[in-house]
C-alpha positions in Angstrom: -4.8 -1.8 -2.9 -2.0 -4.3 -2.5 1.5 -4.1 -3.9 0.1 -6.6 -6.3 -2.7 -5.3 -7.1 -0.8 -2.0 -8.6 1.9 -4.3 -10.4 -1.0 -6.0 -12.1 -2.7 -2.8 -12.8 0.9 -0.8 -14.1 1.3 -4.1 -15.7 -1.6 -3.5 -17.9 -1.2 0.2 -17.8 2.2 -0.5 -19.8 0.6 -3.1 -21.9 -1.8 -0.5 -22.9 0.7 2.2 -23.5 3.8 0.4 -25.0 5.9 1.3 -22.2 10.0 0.2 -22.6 11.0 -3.3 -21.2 12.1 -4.3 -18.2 14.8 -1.9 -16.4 18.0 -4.1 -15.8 18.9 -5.2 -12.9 22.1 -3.4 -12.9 20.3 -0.1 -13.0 18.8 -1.1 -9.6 21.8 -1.7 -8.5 23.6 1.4 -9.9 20.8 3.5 -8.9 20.4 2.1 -5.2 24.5 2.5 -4.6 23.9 6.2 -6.0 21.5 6.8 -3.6 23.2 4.9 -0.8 19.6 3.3 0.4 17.8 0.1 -1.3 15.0 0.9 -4.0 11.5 0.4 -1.9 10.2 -3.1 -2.8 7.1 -1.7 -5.0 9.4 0.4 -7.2 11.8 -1.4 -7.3 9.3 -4.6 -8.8 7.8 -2.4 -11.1 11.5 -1.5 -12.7 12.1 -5.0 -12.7 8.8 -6.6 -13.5 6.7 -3.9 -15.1 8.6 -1.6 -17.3 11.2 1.1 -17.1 9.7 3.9 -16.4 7.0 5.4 -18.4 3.8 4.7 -15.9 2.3 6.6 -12.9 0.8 10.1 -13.3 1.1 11.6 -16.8 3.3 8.7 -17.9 6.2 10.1 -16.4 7.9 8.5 -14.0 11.7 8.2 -14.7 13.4 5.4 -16.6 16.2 4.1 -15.0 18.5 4.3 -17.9 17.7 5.9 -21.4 15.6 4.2 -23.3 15.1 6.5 -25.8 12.0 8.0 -24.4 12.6 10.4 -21.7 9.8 11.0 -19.0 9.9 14.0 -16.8 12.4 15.7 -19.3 15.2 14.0 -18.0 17.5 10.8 -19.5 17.4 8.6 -16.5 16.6 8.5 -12.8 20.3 6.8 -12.5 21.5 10.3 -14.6 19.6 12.5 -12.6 20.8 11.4 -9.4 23.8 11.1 -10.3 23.6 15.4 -11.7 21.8 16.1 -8.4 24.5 14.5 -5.9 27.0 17.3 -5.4 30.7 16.4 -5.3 32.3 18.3 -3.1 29.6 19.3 -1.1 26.5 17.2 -0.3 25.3 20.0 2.5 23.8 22.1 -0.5 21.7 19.5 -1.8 18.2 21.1 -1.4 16.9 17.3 -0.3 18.0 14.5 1.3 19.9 12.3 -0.8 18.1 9.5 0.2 15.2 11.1 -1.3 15.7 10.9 -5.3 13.5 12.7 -7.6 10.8 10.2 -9.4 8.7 12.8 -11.6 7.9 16.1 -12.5 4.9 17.7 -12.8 6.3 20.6 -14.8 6.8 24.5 -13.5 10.0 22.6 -11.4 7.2 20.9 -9.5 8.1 17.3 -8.4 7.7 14.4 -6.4 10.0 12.8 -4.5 10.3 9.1 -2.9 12.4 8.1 -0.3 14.8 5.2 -0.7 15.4 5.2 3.3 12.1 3.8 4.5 10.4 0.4 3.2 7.0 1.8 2.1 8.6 5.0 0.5 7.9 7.4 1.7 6.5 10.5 -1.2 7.6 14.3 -0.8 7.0 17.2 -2.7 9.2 19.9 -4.4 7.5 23.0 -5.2 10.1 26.0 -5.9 7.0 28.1 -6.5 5.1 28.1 -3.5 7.6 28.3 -0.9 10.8 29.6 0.3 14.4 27.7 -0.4 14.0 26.5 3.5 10.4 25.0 2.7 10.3 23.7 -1.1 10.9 20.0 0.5 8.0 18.5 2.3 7.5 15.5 3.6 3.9 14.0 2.3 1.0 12.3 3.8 1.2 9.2 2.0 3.4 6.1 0.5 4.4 5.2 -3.0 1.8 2.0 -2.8 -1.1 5.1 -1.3 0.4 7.3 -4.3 0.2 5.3 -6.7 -3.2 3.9 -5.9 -4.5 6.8 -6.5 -3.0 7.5 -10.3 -4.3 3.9 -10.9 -8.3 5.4 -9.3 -8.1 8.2 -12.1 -6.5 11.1 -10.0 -3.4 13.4 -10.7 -2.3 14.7 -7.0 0.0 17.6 -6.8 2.4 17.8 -3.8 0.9 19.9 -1.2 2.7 21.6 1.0 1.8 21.8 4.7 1.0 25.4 5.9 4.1 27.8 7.1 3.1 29.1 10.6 5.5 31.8 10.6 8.7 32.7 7.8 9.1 35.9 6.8 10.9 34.3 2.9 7.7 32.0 2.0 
């Protein structure tokens, strides 16, 4: 599916759900300096073209900003990131900061997409299967791949790759 192809099918997804506006464009903006890495060109069309937030498995990926619905039970991706970058010491984030939460699944259980590479890169967060070394993976597929696939009927769960040997997981 093209890039597109999935903002004419979220398009009609948040037609069909009576999603929020458009996210402004000083969210992008706020969100991408948070972040320190541009918004991949599919997200960041779908904030701007599409709605802000409200689409992609469940319904829940973030808003931008509050709109007065909250997805993933959080305010704002711009919030979260903001409550998830450390002040004084960005060693103890548990992810890259270049790799911002998007949605959660429940059970702490999220996916993550990475701001760093043009395609997006997805990884998973899974607190419950996995050591504090190995609750961030690194996914098989892009946001365009990921998405595709919510659009196809399907609701993937980050799976994380198989721990030869740790003695914690």
């Amino acid at each position: 599916m093209t890039d597109d192809e999935i903002v004419e099918r979220v398009r009609a997804y948040a037609r069909a759900h009576e999603l929020p506006p458009l996210a402004p464009a000083q969210a992008v903006a706020e969100v991408e300096a948070a972040v320190g890495h541009p918004m991949p060109a599919l997200l960041r069309r779908l904030y701007l073209e599409v709605a802000n937030g409200g689409f992609g498995p469940d319904g829940s990926i973030l808003s931008l900003t509050d709109t007065g619905e909250w997805y993933s039970d959080e305010e704002s991706l711009l919030q979260l990131v903001r409550d998830w970058r450390p002040a004084s010491e960005p060693e103890a984030l548990s992810h890259p900061l270049h790799v911002p939460p998007l949605v959660t699944l429940g059970c702490a259980i999220w996916w993550h997409v990475d701001f760093s590479t043009p395609e997006g890169r997805m990884s998973g967060w899974d607190p419950n299967a996995r050591c504090e070394r190995h609750r961030f993976f690194v996914e098989r597929f892009n946001l365009a791949e990921w998405l595709a696939d919510w659009l196809e009927g399907n609701r993937t769960f980050p799976h994380p790759p198989p721990v030869v040997v740790c003695p914690d997981c």
